[in-house]
C-alpha positions as CSV (number, residue, x, y, z in Angstrom):
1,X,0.0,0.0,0.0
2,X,1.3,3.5,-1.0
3,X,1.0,6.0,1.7
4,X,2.6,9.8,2.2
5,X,4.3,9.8,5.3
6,X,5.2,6.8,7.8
7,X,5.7,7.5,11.6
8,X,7.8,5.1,13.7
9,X,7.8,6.6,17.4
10,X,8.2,5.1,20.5
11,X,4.5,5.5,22.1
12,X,1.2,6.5,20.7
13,X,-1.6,7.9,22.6
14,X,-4.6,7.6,20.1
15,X,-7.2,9.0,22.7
16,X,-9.9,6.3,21.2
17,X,-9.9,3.6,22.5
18,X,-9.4,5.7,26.1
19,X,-6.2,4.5,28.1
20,X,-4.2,3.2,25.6
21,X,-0.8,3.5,25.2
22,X,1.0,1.9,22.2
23,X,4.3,1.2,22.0
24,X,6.1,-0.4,18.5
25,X,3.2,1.1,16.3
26,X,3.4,2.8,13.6
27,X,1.2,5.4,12.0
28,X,1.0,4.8,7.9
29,X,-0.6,8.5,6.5
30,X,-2.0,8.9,3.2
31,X,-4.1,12.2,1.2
32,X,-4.2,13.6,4.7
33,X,-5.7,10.8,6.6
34,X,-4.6,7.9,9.5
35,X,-4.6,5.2,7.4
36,X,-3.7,3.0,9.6
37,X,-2.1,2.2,13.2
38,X,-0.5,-1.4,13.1
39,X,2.4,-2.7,14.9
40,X,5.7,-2.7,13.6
41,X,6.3,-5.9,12.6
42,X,3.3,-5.0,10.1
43,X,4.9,-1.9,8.1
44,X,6.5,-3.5,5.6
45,X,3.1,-3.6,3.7
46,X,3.4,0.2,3.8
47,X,5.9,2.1,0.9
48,X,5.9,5.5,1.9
49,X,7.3,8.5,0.3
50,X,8.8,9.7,3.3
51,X,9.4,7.7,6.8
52,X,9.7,9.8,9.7
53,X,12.1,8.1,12.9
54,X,10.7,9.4,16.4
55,X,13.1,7.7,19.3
56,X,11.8,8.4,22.5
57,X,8.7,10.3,21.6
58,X,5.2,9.9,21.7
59,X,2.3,11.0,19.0
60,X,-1.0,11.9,20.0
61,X,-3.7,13.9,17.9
62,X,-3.7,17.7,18.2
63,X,-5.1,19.5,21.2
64,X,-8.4,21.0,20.4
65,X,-8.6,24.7,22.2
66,X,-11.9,24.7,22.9
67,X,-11.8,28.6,23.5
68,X,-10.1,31.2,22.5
69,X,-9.9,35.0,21.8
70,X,-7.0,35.0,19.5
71,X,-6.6,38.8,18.5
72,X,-6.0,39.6,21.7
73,X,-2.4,38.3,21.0
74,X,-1.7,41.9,20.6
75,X,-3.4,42.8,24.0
76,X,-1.3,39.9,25.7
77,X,-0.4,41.5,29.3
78,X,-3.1,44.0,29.2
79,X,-4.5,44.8,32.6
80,X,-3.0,42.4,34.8
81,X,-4.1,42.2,38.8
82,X,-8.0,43.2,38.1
83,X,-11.1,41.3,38.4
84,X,-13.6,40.4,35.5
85,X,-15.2,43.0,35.4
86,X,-12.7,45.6,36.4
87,X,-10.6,44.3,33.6
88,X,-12.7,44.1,30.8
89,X,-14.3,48.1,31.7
90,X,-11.1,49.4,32.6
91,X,-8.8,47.8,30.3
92,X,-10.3,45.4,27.6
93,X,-13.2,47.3,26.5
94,X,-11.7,50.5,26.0
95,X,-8.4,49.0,24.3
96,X,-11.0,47.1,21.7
97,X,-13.1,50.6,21.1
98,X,-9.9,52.3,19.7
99,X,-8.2,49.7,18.1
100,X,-10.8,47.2,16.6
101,X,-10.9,46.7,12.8
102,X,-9.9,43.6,10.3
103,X,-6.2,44.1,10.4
104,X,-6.0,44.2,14.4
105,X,-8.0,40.5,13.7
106,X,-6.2,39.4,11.0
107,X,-2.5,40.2,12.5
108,X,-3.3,39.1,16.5
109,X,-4.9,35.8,14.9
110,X,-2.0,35.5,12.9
111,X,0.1,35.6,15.8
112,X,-2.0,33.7,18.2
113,X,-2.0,30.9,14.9
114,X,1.7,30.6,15.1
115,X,1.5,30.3,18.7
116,X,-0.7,27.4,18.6
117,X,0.3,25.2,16.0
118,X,4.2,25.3,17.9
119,X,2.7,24.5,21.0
120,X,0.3,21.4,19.6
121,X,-2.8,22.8,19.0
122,X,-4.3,22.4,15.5
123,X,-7.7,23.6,16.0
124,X,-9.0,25.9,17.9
125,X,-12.8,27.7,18.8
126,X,-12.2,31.3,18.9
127,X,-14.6,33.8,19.9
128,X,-14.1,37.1,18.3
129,X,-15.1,40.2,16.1
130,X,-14.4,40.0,12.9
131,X,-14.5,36.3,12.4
132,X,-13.7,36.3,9.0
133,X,-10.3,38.0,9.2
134,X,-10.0,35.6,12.3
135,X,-9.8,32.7,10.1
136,X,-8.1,34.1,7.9
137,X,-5.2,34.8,10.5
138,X,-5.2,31.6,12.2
139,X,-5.6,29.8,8.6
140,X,-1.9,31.3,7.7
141,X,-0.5,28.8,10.4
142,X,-1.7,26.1,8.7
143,X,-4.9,25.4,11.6
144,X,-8.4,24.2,11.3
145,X,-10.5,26.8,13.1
146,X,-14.7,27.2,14.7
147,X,-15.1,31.2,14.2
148,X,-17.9,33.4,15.6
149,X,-21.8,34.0,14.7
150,X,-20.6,36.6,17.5
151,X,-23.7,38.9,19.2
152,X,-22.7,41.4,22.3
153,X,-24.9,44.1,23.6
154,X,-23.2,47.3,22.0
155,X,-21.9,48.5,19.6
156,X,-18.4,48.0,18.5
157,X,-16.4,48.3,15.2
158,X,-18.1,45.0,13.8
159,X,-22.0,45.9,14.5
160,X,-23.8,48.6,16.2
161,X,-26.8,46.9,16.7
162,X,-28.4,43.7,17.7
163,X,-30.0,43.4,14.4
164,X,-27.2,44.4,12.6
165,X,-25.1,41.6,14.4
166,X,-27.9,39.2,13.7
167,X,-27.7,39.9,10.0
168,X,-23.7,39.3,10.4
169,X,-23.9,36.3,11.8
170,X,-25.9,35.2,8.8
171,X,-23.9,36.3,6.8
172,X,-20.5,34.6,8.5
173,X,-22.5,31.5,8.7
174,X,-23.1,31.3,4.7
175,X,-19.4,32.8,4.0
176,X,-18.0,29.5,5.7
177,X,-20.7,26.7,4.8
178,X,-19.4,23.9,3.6
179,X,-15.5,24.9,4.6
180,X,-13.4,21.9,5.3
181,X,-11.3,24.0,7.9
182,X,-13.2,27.1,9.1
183,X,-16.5,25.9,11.0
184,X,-18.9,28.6,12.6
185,X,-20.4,28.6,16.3
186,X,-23.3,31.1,17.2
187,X,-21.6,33.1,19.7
188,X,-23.2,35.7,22.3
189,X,-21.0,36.9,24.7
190,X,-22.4,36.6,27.9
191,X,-25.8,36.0,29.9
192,X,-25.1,40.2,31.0
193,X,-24.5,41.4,28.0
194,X,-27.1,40.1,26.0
195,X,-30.5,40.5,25.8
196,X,-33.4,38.0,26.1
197,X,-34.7,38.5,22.6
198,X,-30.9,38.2,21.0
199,X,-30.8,35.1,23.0
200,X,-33.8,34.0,21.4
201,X,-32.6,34.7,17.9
202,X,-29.3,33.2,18.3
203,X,-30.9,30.2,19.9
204,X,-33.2,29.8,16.6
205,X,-29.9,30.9,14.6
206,X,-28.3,27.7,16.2
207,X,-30.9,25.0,15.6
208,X,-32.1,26.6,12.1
209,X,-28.0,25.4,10.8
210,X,-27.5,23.1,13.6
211,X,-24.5,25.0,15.3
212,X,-22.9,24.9,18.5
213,X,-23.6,27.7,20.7
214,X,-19.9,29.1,22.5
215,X,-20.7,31.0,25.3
216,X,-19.1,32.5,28.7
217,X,-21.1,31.5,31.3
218,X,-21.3,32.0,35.6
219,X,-17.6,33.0,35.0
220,X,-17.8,35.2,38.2
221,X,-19.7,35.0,42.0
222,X,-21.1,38.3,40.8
223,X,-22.8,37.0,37.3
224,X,-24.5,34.8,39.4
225,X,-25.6,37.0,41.8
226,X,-26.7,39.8,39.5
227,X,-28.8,37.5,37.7
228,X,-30.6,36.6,40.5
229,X,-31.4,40.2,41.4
230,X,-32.6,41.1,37.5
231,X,-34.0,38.2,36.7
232,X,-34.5,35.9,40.0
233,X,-33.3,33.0,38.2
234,X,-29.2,32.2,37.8
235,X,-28.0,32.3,34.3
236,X,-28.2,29.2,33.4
237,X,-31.8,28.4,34.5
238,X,-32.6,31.6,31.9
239,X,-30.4,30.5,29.3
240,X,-32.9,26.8,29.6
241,X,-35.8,29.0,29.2
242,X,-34.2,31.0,25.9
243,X,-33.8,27.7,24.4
244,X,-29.9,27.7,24.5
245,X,-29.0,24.7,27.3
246,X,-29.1,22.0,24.1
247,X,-26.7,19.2,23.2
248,X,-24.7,22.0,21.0
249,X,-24.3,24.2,24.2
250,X,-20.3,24.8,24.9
251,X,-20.8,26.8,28.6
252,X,-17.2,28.2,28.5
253,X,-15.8,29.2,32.3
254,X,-18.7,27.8,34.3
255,X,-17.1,28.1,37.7
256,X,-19.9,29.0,39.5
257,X,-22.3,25.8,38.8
258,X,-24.5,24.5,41.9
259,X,-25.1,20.9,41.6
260,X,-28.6,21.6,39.8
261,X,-27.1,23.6,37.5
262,X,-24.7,20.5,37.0
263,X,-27.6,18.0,36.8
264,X,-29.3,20.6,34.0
265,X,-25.9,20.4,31.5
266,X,-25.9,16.7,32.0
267,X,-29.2,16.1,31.2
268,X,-29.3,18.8,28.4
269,X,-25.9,16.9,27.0
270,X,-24.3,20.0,26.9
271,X,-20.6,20.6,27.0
272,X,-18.5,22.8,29.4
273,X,-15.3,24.4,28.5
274,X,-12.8,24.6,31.3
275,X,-10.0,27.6,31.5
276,X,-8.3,27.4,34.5
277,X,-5.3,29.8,33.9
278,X,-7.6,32.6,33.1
279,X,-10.2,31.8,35.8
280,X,-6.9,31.6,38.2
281,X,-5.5,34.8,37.1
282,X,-9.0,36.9,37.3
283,X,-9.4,35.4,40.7
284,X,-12.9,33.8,39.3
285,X,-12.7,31.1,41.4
286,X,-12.5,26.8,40.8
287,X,-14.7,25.2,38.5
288,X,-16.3,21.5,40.1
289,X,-14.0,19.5,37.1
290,X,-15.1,16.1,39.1
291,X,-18.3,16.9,39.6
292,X,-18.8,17.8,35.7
293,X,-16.9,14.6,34.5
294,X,-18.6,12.7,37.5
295,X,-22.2,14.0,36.0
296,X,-21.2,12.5,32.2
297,X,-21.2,16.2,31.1
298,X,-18.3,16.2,27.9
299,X,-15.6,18.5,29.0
300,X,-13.0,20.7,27.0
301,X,-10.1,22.5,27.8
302,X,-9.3,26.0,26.6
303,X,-6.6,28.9,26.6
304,X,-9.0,31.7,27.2
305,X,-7.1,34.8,25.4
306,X,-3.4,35.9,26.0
307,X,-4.8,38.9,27.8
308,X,-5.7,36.6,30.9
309,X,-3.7,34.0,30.7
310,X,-1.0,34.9,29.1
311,X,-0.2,32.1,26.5
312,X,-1.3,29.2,24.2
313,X,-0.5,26.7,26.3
314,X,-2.7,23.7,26.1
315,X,-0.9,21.0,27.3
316,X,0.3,23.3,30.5
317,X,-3.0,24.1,30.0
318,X,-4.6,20.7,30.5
319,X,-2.0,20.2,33.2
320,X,-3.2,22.8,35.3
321,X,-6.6,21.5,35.0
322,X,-5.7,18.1,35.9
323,X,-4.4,19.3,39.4
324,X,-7.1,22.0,40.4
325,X,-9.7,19.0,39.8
326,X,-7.8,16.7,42.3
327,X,-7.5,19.6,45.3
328,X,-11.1,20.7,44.7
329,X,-12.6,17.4,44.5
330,X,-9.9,16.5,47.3
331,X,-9.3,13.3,45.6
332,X,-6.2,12.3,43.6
333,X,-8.2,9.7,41.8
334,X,-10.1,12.9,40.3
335,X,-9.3,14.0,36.8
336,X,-7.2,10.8,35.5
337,X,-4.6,10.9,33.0
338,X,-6.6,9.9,29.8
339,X,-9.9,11.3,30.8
340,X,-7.8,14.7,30.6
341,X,-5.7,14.4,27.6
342,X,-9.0,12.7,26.2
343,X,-10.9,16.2,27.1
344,X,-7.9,18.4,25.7
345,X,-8.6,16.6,22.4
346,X,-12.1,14.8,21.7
347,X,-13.7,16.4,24.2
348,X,-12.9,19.7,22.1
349,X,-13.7,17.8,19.0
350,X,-17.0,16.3,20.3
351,X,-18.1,19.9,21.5
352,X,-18.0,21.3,18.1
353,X,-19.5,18.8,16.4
354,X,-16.1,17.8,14.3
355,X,-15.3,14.1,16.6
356,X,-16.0,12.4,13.2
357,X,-13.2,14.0,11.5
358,X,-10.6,14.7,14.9
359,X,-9.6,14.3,17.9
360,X,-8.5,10.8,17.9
361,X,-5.7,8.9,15.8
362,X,-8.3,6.4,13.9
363,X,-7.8,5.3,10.9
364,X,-10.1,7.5,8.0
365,X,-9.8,10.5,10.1
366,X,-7.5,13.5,9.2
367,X,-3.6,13.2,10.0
368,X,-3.9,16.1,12.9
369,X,-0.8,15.3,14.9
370,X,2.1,16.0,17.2
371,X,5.1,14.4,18.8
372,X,6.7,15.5,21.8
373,X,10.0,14.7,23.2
374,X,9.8,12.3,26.1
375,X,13.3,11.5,26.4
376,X,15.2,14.4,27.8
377,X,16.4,15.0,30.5
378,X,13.2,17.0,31.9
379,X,11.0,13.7,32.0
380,X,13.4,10.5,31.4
381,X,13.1,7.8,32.9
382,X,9.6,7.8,31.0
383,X,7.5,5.1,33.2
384,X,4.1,6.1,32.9
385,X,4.3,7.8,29.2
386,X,0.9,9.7,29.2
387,X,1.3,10.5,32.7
388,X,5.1,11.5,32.2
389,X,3.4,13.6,29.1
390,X,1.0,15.8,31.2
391,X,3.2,16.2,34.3
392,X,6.9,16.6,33.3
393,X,6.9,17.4,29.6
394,X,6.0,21.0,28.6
395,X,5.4,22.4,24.9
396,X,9.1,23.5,24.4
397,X,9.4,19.5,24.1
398,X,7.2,19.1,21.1
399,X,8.9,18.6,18.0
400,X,6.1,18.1,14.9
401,X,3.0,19.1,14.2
402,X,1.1,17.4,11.4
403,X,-2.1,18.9,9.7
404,X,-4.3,17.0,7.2
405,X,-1.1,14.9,7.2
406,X,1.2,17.9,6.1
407,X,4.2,19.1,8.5
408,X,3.6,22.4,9.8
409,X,6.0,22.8,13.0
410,X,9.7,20.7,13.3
411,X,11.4,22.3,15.7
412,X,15.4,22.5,15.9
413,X,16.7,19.0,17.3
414,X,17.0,18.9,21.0
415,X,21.2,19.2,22.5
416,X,23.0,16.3,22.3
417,X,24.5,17.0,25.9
418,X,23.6,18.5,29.7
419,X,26.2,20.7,30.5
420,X,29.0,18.0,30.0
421,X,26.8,15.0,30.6
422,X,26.3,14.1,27.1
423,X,22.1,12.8,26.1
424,X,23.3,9.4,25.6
425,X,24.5,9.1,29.1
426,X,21.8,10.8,31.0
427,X,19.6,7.9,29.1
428,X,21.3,5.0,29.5
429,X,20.9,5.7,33.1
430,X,17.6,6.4,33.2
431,X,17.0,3.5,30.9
432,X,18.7,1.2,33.6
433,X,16.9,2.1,36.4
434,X,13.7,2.6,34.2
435,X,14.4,-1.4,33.4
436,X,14.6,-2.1,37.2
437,X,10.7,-0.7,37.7
């Protein structure tokens, strides 16, 4: 069988089936997609074009940012030491009124792209103005992208109007139908900032074209609260009534959920998109992870924007994550291994609708892939590979990124010695004791 590329790396992670970790595999690309996964004693039936040697890494599919605000690459920093809300009116909002337009999109996606795809991400769900030159930015990197329907209650450089930000989102939904690599979410901004009628709409938007609905949602205490006091109902009780708590819900943040808001996501088969570095930063507060993957609601991981966090990081990301769940839930059997890697990938996947085509390493979907360097000298001896993945290794260590099968990040080879201990030695001792475990 002819095939593009063949990988030969020491471990593969394919995320489905959850837990595995496969070791002498290779991974046989061809026009894009996994053809296969078959051991290596089984790749002679493959004549690639181009075989690719890994030692002492391990593949696993791209990390799925299931939220993002990439232009604000160029805001990264901005406002730091503020609350929510005290950021965005102070800082945020003020920054965006003067400088909004297609090029500050185009050029702080563009950056926020590059960012990404070098740190292993190769899609991502941004939530922005201007989605158009969004996905234009973040396509330059080479990434598949969900762009935004977006709806916020004022004006702004995009729309000055609900209706007039209706009437975009139409429009952005029609620009991208049909688009291999730019899918569309129908994306208000917030339960305070828009208004029941817009929710309506965008609600009816979203099932009319059967769209996921990207949303922040009980980010803060005070969201909460206040929606008590206007409404006398929390936000995601009203969000229920406006028809939006559906199986294409992503509820981005959601730190603030009481157990019935919990039991209402679960049985809505909603999603929840956890960002812990941003919700740490803005002093938000700790989102129930357990609870959520306890109740069977699918969870994501995402970066938030640069601007509170202050980088792409998704596997630091998802590593964070994974240790905030175990101290809240006070259990270290909380947030296992695969179940997060498997939300920083399919969980992403699943909550945008695109599991069919990524998110996993299974054979007809696309080639959307990294490797990382487990064999250094900041995670050897490599015991528990996925483990040693999320705890030790960090996104400096990844070397490749594959999209649709095509290279799109190799990184300069790692040194070949420690400060006069050369890689070779620092191995083969950590190879000996590894062999004594």
């Amino acid at each position: 069988m002819q095939v593009n590329t063949l990988l030969k790396p020491t471990w593969i992670i394919p995320i489905v089936p959850e837990g595995v970790v496969l070791t002498k595999h290779v991974i046989a690309i061809a026009d894009g997609k996994i053809a296969a996964i078959v051991p290596e004693s089984e790749a002679s039936q493959f004549e690639a074009k181009e075989v690719v040697e890994l030692p002492g890494e391990i593949v696993m599919p791209g990390f799925v940012n299931l939220h993002s605000h990439a232009a604000m690459n160029l805001l990264r920093g901005v406002g730091p030491d503020l609350s929510l809300m005290d950021w965005l009116q102070k800082k945020v909002w003020p920054l965006e009124g003067r400088l909004m337009s297609p090029e500050f999109v185009y050029e702080g996606s563009r950056l926020a792209g590059e960012e990404m795809v070098q740190s292993g991400v190769t899609c991502t769900n941004d939530h922005y103005f201007f989605p158009v030159d969004a996905a234009a930015g973040l396509r330059e990197s080479g990434m598949k992208c969900a762009v935004s329907a977006f709806l916020i209650g004022f004006p702004s450089a995009w729309a000055k109007t609900d209706d007039e930000y209706l009437k975009k989102a139409g429009e952005v939904i029609e620009h991208f139908r049909g688009d291999p690599m730019v899918h569309v979410t129908v994306s208000p901004h917030a339960p305070y900032t828009v208004s029941d009628d817009a929710m309506k709409k965008l609600a009816a938007l979203s099932e009319r074209n059967n769209l996921p609905i990207h949303i922040h949602v009980q980010e803060t205490e005070s969201e909460v609260s206040n929606s008590l006091k206007q409404y006398g109902m929390r936000p995601i009780e009203r969000l229920k009534k406006l028809g939006i708590v559906n199986e294409r819900l992503i509820s981005v943040h959601s730190v603030h959920l009481s157990d019935s808001d919990i039991d209402t996501l679960a049985k809505a088969g909603s999603s929840v998109c956890h960002c812990p570095s941003s919700n740490l930063k803005l002093a938000s507060g700790f989102a129930p992870v357990a609870k959520i993957m306890d109740a069977g609601i699918n969870l994501g991981i995402g970066t938030d924007g640069v601007a509170s966090n202050d980088k792409l990081d998704m596997l630091g990301e998802t590593r964070l994550a994974a240790l905030l769940a175990k101290a809240v839930a006070k259990d270290p059997t909380a947030a296992p291994v695969h179940k997060m890697l498997y939300a920083a990938t399919m969980g992403g996947a699943k909550a945008l609708g695109w599991d069919r085509e990524i998110g996993s390493l299974e054979a007809g979907k696309s080639a959307d892939l990294f490797s990382c360097l487990l064999e250094e000298i900041t995670s050897i001896p490599v015991l528990e590979p996925a483990a040693q993945l999320l705890y030790s290794a960090g996104r400096e260590s990844i070397t490749h990124v594959w999209i649709n099968g095509q290279l799109v990040v190799k990184k300069q080879q790692k040194a070949e010695s420690f400060r006069g201990m050369s890689r070779t030695k620092a191995l083969d001792i950590a190879h000996t004791w590894q062999n004594k475990c």
